[in-house]
Each structure stands twice: as structure tokens, then as C-alpha cells.
C-alpha positions in Angstrom: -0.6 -12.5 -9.4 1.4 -9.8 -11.5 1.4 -6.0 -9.7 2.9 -3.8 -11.4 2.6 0.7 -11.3 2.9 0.0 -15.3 -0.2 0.6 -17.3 0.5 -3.1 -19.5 2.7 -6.1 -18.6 5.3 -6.1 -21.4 4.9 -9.4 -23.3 1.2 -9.9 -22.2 -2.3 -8.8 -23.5 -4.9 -7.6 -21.6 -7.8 -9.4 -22.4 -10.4 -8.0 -20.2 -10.9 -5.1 -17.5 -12.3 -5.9 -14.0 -12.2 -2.2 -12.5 -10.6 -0.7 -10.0 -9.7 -2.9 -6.8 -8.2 -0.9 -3.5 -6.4 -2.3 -0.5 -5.6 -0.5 3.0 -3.9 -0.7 5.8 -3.6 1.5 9.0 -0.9 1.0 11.9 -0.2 2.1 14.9 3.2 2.6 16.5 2.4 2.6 20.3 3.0 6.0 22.2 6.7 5.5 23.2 7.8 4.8 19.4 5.8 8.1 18.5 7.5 10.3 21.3 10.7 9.0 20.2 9.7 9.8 16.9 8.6 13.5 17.8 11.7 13.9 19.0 13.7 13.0 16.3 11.4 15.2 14.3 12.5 18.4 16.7 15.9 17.4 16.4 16.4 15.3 13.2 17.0 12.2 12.7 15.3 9.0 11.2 12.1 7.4 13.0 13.2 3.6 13.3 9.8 3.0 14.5 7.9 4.2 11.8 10.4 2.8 9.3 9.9 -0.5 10.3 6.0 0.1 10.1 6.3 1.3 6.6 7.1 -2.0 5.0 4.1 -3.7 6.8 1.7 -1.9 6.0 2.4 -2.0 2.7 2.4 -5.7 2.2 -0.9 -5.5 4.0 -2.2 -3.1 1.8 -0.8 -5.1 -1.5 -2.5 -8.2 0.1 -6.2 -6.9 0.0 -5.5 -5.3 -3.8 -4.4 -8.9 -4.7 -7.2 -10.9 -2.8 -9.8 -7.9 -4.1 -8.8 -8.9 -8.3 -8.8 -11.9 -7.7 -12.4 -12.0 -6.3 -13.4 -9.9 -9.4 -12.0 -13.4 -12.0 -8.7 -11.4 -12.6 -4.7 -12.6 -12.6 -3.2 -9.0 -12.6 -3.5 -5.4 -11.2 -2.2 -2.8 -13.5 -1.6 0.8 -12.6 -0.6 0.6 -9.1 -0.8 3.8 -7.3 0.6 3.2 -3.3 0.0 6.7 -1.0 0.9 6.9 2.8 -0.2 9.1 5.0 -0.5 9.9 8.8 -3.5 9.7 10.5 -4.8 10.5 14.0 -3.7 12.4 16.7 0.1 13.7 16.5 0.5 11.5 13.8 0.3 8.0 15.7 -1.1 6.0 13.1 0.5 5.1 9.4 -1.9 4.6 6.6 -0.9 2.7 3.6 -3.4 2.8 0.5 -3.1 1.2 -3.1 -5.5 1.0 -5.9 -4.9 0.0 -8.8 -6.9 -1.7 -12.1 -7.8 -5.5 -12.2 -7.4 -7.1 -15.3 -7.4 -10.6 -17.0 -4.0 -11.0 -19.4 -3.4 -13.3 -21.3 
């Protein structure tokens, strides 16, 4: 299935609109990563544990948006929009979300 941030898939048609599908993921990094990683904040630094959570979450997010078009009849999602954000207490948890349009090309 194509995913693409584009609003059309060069070469291809859209033929019909399925609506918008969303997909979301939430990780946590367990309490040693994020007091490592409050400390780098204080002091600088990168946050290797929350850098390595980044890319998961993401593919888990990208996984629902594909498995939600393609419950809705649909062989692409146009329009991708990926956000992250923090959640929970001191920041322990990452949150991936995507949305994006389902549509059928042709």
C-alpha cells in the first residue's frame, strides 16, 4: 500500500475517497532510560533511549493507518500527517500519531 505526505501519487488517479484513517502508537521508555534522559536534558546531550523509541513507534503507528484503508476497500493513504508528542508524567511516554486520507488509485 502506497503512503505518501503528498496530496496525489504522481502517475496515478484517484478514483475514489475512503475518508480519513488514523493510527497510534504510545511507548514507554522504562524509568532508568527517562532519568538518563532528564539528565541529558539538564546537561545536553542526545536521549539514545528515546531515539531508539522514535522509529518504533512510528512503524506502529504507519501499521494501523495501513491496516485502517485497507479495511475501508482502499490501496493508498494520501496526505500523511505524522505528530509526536510526550505524554504522561515527566514525559515517560512517546506518542506517535498519523492520519492521513484513504483512497482507491487507479
Amino acid at each position: 500500500m502506497t503512503v505518501t505526505t503528498t496530496p496525489s501519487i504522481e502517475g496515478r488517479t484517484i478514483q475514489q475517497y475512503h475518508g480519513v484513517v488514523t493510527g497510534e502508537a504510545i511507548l514507554g521508555a522504562n524509568i532508568f532510560r527517562d532519568f538518563s534522559a532528564g539528565i541529558r536534558d539538564i546537561v545536553g546531550g542526545r536521549s539514545a533511549a528515546y531515539e531508539k523509541e522514535l522509529p518504533r513507534a512510528r512503524e506502529i503507528a504507519l501499521s494501523e493507518l495501513r491496516h485502517a484503508a485497507a479495511a475501508l476497500g482502499a490501496n493508498a493513504v494520501v496526505g500523511v500527517d505524522i505528530d509526536y508528542e510526550t505524554v504522561g508524567g515527566q514525559n515517560s511516554m512517546v506518542m506517535v500519531s498519523v492520519s492521513g486520507t484513504a483512497v482507491t488509485v487507479g
